[in-house]
C-alpha positions, 0 to 999 in steps of 0.5 A: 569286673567289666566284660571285655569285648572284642573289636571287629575289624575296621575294614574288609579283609581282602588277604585270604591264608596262602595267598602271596603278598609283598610287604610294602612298608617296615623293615622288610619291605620287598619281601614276598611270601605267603600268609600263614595266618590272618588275625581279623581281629587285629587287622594282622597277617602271619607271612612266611619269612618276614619280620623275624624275631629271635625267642628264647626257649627254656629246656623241656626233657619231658618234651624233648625240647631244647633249649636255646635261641629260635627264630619265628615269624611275628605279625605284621599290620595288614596295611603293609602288605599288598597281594600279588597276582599271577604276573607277581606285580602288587594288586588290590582284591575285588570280587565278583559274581560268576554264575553262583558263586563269588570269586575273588579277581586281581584288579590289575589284570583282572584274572581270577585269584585260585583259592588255594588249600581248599577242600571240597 
């Protein structure tokens, strides 16, 4: 049986969790909301709100769970997203050094972006 071997992202992942992001191509472009999750692996974000798609759930009463029609977010390719800075305008991710640490910055007007639901 052949052993199978994930793939390692093509390029850099620049998109961090609860980071804002805009879509930019698909059916729901112009939407903002925030990353809920990143698969590197497949190059794709979970973003709150976008690309919503209907599940159908079975009936669990051991779970206590209903039946019926619920709507979830699936993923979206991460080349259709783009970053917001603080002025809510589209931007690309850079990084750089200050002092000793690396910190991500906005390219559009430079401001550092503030890693958010970092514990310490």
């Amino acid at each position: 049986m052949p052993v199978r071997v994930q793939e390692k992202p093509k390029f850099k992942i620049k998109i961090k969790r609860n980071d804002q992001v805009v879509v930019i191509a698909g059916k729901d472009a112009g939407k903002k909301g925030r990353v809920l999750r990143v698969l590197a692996d497949k190059n794709r974000v979970l973003v709150e709100g976008v690309m919503m798609m209907k599940k159908h759930i079975k009936p669990n009463p051991q779970r206590n769970i209903k039946g019926g029609i619920a709507e979830q977010e699936a993923t979206i390719h991460l080349s259709n997203v783009m970053l917001l800075d603080s002025d809510g305008n589209k931007t690309r991710a850079g990084v750089r050094m200050e002092g000793d640490k690396k910190i991500r910055f906005a390219k559009s007007n430079d401001a550092a972006i503030p890693e958010k639901g970092k514990k310490k």
